[in-house]
N, CA, C and O of each residue as an XYZ file, in Angstrom:
632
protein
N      85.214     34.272   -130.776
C      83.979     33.656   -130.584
C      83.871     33.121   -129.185
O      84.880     32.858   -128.530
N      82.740     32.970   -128.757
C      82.265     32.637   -127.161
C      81.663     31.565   -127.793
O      81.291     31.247   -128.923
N      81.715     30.911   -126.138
C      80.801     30.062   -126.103
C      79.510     30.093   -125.915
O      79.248     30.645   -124.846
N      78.479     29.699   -126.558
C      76.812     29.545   -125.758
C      76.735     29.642   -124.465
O      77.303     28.634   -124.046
N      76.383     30.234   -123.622
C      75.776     29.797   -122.411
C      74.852     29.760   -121.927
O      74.029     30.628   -122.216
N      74.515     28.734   -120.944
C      73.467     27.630   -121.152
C      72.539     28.487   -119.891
O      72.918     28.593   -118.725
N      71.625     28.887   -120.290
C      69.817     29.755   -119.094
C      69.534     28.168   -118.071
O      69.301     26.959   -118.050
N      69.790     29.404   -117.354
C      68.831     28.110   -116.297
C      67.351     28.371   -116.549
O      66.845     29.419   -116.950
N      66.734     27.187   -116.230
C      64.815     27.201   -116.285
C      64.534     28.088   -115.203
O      64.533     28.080   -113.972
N      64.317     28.790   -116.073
C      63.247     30.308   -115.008
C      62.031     29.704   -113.955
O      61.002     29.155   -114.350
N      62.363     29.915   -112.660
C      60.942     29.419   -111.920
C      60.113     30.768   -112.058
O      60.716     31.817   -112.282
N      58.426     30.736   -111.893
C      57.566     31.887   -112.155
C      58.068     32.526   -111.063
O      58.432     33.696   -111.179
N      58.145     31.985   -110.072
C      58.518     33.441   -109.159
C      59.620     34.405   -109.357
O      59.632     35.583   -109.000
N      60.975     33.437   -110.263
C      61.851     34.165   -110.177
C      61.762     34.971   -111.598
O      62.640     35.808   -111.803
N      60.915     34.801   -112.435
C      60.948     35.412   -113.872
C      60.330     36.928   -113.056
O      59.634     37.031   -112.046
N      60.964     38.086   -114.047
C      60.746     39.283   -114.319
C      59.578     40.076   -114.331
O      59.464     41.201   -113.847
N      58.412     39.175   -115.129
C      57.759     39.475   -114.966
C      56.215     39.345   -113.956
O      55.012     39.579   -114.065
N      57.387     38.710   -112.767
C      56.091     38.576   -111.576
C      56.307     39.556   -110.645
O      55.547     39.823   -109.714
N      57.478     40.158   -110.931
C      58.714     40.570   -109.753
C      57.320     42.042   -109.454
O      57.454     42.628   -108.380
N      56.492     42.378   -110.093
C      55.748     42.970   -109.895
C      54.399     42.815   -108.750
O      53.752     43.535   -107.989
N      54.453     41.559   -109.133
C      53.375     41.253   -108.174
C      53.138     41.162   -106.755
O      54.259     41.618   -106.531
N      52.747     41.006   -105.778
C      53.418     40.465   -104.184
C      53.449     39.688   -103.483
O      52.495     39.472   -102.736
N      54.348     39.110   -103.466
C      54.747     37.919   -102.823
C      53.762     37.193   -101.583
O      53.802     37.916   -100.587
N      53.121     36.289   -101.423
C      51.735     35.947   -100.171
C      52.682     36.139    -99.129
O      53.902     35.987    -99.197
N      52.243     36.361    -98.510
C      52.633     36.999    -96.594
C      52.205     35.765    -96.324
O      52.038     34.819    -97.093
N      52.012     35.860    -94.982
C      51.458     34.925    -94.561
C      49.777     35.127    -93.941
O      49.145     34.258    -93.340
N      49.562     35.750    -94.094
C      47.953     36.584    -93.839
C      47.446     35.814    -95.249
O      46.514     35.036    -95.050
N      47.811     35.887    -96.339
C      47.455     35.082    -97.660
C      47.325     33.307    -97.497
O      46.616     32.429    -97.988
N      48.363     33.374    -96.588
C      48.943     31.950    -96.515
C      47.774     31.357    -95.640
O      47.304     30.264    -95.955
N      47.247     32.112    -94.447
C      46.334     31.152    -93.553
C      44.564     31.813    -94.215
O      43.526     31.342    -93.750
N      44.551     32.844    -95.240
C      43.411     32.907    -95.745
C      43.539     31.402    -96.561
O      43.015     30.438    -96.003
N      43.909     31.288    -97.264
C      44.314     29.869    -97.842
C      43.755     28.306    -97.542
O      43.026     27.508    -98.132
N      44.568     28.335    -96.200
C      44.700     27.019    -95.710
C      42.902     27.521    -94.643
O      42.230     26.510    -94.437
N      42.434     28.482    -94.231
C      41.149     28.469    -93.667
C      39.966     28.008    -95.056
O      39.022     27.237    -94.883
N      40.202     28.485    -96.002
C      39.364     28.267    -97.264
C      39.512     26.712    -97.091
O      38.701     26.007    -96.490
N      40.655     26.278    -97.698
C      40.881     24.894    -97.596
C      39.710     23.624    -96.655
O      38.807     22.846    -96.962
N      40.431     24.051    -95.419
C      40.165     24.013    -94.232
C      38.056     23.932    -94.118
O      37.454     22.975    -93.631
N      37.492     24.984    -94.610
C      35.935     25.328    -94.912
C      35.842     24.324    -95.593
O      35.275     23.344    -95.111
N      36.370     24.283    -96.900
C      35.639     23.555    -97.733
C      35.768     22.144    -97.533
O      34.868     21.340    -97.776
N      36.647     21.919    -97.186
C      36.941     20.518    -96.427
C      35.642     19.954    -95.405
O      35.116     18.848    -95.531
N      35.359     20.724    -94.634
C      34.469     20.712    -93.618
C      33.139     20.320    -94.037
O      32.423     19.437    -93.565
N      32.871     21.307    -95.227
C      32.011     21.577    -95.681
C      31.513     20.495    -96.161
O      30.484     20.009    -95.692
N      32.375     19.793    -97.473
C      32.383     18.413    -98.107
C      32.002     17.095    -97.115
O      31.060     16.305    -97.173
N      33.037     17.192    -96.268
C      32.485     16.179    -95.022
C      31.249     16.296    -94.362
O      30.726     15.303    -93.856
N      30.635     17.612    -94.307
C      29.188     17.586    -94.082
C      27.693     17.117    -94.911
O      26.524     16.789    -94.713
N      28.818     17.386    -96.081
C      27.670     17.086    -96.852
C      27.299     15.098    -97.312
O      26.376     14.396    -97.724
N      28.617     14.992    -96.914
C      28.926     13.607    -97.290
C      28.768     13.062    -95.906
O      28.840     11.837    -96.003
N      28.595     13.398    -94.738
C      27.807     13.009    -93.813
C      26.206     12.769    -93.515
O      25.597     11.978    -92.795
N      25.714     14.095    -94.638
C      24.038     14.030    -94.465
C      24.173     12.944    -95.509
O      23.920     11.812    -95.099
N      24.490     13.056    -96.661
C      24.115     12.386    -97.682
C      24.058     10.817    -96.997
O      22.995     10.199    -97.045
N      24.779     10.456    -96.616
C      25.005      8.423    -95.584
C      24.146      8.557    -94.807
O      23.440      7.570    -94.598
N      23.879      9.739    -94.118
C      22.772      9.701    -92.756
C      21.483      9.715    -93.551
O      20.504      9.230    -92.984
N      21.288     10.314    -95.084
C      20.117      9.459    -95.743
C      19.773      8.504    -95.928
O      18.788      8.030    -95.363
N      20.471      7.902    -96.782
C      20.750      6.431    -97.178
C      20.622      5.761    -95.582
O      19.871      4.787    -95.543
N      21.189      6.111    -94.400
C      21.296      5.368    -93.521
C      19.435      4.577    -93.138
O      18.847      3.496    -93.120
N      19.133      6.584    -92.810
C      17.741      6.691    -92.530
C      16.944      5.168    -93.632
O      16.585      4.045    -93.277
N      16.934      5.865    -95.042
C      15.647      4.889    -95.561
C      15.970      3.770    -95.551
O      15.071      2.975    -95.826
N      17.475      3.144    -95.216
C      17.747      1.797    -95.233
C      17.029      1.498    -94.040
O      16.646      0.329    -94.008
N      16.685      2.287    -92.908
C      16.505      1.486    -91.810
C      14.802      1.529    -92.101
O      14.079      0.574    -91.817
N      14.327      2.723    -92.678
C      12.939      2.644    -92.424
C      12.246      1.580    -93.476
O      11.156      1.063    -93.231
N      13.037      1.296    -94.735
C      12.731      0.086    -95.497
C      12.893     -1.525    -94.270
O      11.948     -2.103    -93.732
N      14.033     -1.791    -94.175
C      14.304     -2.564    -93.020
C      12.961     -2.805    -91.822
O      12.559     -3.942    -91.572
N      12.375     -1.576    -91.162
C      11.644     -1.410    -90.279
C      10.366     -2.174    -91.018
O       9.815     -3.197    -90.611
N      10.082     -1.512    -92.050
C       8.953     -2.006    -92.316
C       8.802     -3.762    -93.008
O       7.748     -4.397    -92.959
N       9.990     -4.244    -93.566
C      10.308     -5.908    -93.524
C       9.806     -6.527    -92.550
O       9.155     -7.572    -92.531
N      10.199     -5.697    -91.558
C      10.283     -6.681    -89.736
C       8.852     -6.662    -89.707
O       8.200     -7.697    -89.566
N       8.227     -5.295    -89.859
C       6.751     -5.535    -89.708
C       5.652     -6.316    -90.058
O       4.690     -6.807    -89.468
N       6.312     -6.266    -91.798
C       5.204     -7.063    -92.864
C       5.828     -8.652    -92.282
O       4.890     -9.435    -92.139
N       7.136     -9.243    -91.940
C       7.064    -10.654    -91.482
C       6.172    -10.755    -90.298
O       5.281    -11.599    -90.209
N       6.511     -9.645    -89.167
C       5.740    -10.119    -87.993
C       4.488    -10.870    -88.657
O       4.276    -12.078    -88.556
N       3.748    -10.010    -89.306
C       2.333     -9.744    -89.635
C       2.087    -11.325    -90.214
O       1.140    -12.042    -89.888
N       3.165    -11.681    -91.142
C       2.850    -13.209    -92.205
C       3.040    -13.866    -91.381
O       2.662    -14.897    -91.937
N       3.470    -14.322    -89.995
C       3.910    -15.489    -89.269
C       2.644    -15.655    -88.790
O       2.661    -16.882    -88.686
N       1.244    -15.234    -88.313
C       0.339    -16.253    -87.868
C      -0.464    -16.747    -89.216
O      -0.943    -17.835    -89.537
N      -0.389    -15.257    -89.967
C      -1.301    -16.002    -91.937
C      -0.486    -17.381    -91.787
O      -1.048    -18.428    -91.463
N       0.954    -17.280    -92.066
C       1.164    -18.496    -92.401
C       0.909    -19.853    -91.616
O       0.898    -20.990    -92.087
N       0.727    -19.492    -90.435
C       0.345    -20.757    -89.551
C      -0.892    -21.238    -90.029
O      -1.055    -22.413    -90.357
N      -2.131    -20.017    -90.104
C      -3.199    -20.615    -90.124
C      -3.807    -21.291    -91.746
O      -4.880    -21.845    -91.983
N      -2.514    -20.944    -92.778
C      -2.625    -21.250    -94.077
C      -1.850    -22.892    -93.879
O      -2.324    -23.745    -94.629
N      -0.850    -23.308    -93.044
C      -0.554    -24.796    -92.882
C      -1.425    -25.599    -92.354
O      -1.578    -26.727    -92.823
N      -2.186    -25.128    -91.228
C      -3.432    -25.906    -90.894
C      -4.580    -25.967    -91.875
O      -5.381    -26.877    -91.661
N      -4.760    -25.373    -92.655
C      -4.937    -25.391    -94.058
C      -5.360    -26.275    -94.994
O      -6.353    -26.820    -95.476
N      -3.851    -26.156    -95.062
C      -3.095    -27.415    -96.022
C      -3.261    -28.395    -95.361
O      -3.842    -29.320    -95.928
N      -2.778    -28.619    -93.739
C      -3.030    -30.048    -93.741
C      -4.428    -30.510    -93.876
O      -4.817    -31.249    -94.780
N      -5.148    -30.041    -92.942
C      -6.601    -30.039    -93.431
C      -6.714    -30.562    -94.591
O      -6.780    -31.791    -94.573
N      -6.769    -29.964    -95.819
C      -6.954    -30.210    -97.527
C      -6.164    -31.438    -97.569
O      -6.824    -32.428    -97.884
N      -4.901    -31.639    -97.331
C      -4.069    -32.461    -97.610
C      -4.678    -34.333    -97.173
O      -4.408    -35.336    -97.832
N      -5.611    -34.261    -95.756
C      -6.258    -35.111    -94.764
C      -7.341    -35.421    -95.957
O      -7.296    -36.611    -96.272
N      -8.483    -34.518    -96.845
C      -9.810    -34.296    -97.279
C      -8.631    -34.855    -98.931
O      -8.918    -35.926    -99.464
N      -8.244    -34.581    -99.120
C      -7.533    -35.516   -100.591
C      -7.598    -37.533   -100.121
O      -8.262    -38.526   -100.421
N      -6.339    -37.121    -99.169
C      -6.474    -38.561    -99.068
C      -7.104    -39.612    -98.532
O      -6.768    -40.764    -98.256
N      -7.996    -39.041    -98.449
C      -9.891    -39.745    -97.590
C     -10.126    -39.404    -99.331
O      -9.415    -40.170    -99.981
N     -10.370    -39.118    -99.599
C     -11.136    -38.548   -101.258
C     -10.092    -39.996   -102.308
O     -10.391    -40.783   -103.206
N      -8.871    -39.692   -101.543
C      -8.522    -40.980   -102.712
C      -8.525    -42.074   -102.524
O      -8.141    -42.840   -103.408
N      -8.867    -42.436   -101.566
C      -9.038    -43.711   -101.247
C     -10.413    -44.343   -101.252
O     -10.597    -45.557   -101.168
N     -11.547    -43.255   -101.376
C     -12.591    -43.566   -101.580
C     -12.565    -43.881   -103.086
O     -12.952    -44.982   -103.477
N     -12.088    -42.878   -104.002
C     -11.994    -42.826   -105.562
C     -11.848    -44.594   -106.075
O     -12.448    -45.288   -106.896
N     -10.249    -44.934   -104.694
C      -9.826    -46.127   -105.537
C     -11.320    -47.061   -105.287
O     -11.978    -47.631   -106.158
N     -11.628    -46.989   -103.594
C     -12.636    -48.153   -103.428
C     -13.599    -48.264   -104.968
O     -13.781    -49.207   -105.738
N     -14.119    -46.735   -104.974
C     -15.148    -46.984   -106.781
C     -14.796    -47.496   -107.346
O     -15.471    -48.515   -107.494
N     -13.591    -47.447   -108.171
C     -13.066    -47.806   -108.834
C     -12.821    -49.291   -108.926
O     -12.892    -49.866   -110.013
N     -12.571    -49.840   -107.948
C     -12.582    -51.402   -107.904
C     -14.174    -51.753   -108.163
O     -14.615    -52.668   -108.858
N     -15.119    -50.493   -107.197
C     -16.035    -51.630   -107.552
C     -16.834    -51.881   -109.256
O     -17.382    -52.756   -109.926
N     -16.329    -50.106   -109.332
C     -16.724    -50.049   -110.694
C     -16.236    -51.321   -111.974
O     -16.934    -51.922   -112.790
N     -14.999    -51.367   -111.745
C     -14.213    -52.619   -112.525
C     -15.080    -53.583   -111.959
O     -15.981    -53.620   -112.796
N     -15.322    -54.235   -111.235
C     -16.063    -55.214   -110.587
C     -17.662    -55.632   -111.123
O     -18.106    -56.777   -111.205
N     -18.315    -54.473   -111.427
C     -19.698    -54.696   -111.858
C     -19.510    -54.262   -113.196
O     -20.638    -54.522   -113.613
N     -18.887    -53.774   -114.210
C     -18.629    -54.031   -115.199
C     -17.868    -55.006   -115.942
O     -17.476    -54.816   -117.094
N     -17.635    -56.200   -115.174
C     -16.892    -57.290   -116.087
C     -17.119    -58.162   -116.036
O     -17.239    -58.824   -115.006
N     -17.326    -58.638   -117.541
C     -18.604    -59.292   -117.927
C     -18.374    -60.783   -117.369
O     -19.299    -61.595   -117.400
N     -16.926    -61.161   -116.786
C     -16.920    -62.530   -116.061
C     -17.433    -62.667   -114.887
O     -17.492    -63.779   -114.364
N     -17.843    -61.671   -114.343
C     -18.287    -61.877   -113.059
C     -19.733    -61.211   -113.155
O     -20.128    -60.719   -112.099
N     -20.245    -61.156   -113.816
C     -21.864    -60.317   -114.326
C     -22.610    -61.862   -113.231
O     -23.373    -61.608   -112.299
N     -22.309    -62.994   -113.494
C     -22.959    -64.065   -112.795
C     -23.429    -63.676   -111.369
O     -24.536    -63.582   -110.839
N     -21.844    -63.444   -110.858
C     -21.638    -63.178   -109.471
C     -22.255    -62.093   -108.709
O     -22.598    -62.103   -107.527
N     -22.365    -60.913   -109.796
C     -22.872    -59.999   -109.569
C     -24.663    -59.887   -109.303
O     -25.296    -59.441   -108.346
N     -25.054    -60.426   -110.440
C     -26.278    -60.622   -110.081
C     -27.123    -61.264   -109.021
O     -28.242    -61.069   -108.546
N     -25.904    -62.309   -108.799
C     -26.737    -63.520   -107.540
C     -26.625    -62.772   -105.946
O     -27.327    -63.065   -104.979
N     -25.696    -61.886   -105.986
C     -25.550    -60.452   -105.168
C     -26.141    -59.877   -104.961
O     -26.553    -59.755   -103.807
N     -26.574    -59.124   -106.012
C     -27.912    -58.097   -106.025
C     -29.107    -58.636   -105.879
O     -29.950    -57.977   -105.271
N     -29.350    -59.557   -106.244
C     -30.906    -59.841   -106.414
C     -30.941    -61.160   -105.282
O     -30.011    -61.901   -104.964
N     -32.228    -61.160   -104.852
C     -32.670    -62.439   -103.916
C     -33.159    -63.727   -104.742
O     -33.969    -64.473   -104.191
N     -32.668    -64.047   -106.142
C     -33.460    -64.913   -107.319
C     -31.955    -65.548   -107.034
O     -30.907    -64.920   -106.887
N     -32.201    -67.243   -106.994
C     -31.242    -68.661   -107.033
C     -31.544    -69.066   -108.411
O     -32.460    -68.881   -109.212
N     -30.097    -69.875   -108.370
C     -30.304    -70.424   -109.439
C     -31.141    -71.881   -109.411
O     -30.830    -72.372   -108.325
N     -31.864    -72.607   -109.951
C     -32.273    -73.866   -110.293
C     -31.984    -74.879   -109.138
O     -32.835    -75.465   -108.469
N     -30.734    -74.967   -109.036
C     -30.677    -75.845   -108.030
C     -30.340    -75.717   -106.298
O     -30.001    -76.547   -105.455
N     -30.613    -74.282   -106.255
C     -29.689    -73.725   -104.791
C     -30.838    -73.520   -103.910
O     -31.716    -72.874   -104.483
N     -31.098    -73.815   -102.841
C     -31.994    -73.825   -101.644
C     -31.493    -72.440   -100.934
O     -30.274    -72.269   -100.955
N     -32.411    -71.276   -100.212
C     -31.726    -70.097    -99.451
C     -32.030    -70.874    -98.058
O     -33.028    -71.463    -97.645
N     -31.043    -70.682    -97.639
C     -30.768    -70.752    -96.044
C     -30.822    -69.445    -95.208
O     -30.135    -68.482    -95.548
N     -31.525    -69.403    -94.260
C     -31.902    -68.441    -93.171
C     -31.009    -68.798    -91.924
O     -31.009    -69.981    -91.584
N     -30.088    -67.715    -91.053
C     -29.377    -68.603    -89.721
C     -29.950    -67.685    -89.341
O     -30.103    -66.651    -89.991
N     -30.504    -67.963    -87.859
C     -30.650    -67.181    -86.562
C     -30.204    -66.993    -85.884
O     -29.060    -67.446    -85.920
N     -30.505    -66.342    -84.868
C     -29.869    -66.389    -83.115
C     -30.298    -67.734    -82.859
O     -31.354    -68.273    -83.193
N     -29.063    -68.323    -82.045
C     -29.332    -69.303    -81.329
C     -30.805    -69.420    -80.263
O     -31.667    -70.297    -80.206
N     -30.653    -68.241    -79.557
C     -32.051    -67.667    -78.589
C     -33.049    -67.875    -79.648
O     -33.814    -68.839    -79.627
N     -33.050    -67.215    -80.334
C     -34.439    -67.339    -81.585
C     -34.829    -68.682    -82.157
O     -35.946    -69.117    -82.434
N     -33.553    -69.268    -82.272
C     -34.250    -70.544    -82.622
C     -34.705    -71.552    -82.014
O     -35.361    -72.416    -82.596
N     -34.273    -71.607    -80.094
C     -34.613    -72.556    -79.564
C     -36.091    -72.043    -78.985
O     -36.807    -72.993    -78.671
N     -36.675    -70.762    -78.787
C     -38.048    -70.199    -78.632
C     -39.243    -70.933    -80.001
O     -40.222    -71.656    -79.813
N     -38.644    -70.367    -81.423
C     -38.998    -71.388    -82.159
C     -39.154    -72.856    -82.049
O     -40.295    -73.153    -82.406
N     -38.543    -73.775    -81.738
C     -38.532    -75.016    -81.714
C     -39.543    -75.179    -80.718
O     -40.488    -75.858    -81.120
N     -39.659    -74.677    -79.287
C     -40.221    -74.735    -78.553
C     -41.902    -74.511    -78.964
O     -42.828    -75.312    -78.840
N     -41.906    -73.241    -79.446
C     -43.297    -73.075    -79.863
C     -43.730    -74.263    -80.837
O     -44.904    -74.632    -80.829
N     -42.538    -75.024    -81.899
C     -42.935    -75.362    -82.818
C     -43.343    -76.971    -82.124
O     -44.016    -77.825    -82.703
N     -42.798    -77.082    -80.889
C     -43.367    -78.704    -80.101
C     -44.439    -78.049    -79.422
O     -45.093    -79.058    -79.155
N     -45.176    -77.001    -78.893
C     -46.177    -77.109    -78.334
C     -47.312    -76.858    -79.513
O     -48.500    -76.897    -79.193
N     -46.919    -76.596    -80.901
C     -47.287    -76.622    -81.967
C     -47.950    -77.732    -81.958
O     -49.167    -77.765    -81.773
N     -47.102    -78.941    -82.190
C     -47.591    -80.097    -82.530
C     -47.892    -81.213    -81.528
O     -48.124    -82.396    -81.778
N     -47.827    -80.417    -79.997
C     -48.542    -81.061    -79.072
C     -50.032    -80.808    -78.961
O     -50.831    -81.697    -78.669
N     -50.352    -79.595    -79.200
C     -51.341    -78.842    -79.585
C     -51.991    -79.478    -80.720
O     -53.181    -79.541    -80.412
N     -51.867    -79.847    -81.568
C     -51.939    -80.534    -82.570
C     -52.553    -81.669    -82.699
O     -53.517    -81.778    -83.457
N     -51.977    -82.911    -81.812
C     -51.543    -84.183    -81.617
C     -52.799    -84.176    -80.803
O     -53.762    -84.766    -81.293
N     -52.947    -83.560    -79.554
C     -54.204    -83.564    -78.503
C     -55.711    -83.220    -79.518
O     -56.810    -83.713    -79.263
N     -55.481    -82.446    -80.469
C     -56.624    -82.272    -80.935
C     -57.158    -83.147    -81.652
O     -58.375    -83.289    -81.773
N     -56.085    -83.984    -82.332
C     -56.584    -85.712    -83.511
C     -56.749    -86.564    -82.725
O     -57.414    -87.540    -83.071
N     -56.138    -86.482    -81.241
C     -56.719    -87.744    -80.353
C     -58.102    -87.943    -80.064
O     -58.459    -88.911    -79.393
């Protein structure tokens, strides 16, 4: 009896049944590496246009940002003058509101209805005399007329 002996692992080239086929030269070898080589090229071209797209509409999106801000920077100026404007026409508006408002509280309450009336109207009460002040000028022309008044007067009962 023998022993087993042990096959080495057949590489394809060295098995039997390639021994038919023919071995690449080297004419095979640089058809090969030129294919390679193409398609390589090729890929990088294409993956060059493809970024130089993307590049393109990023910029022409971009382009047109810059434009539409140019364009909003005087709208927006002339929309703050605007506002302040409106903002000026409120608070003139509220401060008039409050003045009503006081006076409104004011002539509706019924403790001061007294006060109110002696305000409005030229009617005293019972015991109050109206006083008139003048110009000083006005009144001493008055006085004056009012002594040749009663010199005038006085000469005529004599």
């Amino acid at each position: 009896m023998s022993l087993p002996q042990l096959r080495q692992p057949s590489h394809p080239l060295s098995d039997s049944s390639h021994l038919d086929a023919p071995a690449p030269n080297s004419y095979n070898r640089k058809m090969l590496a030129t294919r390679r080589n193409h398609n390589r090229t090729r890929a990088d071209r294409e993956m060059a246009i493809e970024v130089g797209a993307m590049m393109g509409v990023n910029l022409f999106v971009a382009v047109i940002a810059v434009v539409t801000i140019v364009k909003l920077i005087p709208h927006n100026a002339t929309q703050q003058e605007q506002l302040q404007s409106l903002e000026a026409e409120v608070t003139a508006l509220d401060n008039r509101v409050d003045i009503l408002r006081q006076e409104f509280a004011q002539y509706f309450d019924p403790q001061q209805a007294l006060v109110n009336k002696r305000q409005l109207s030229d009617r005293l009460s019972a015991g109050q005399r109206k006083i008139i002040l003048m110009e000083p000028s006005t009144v001493e022309e008055s006085a004056n007329l009012d002594s040749e008044a009663l010199d005038s007067q006085n000469a005529v009962a004599d």
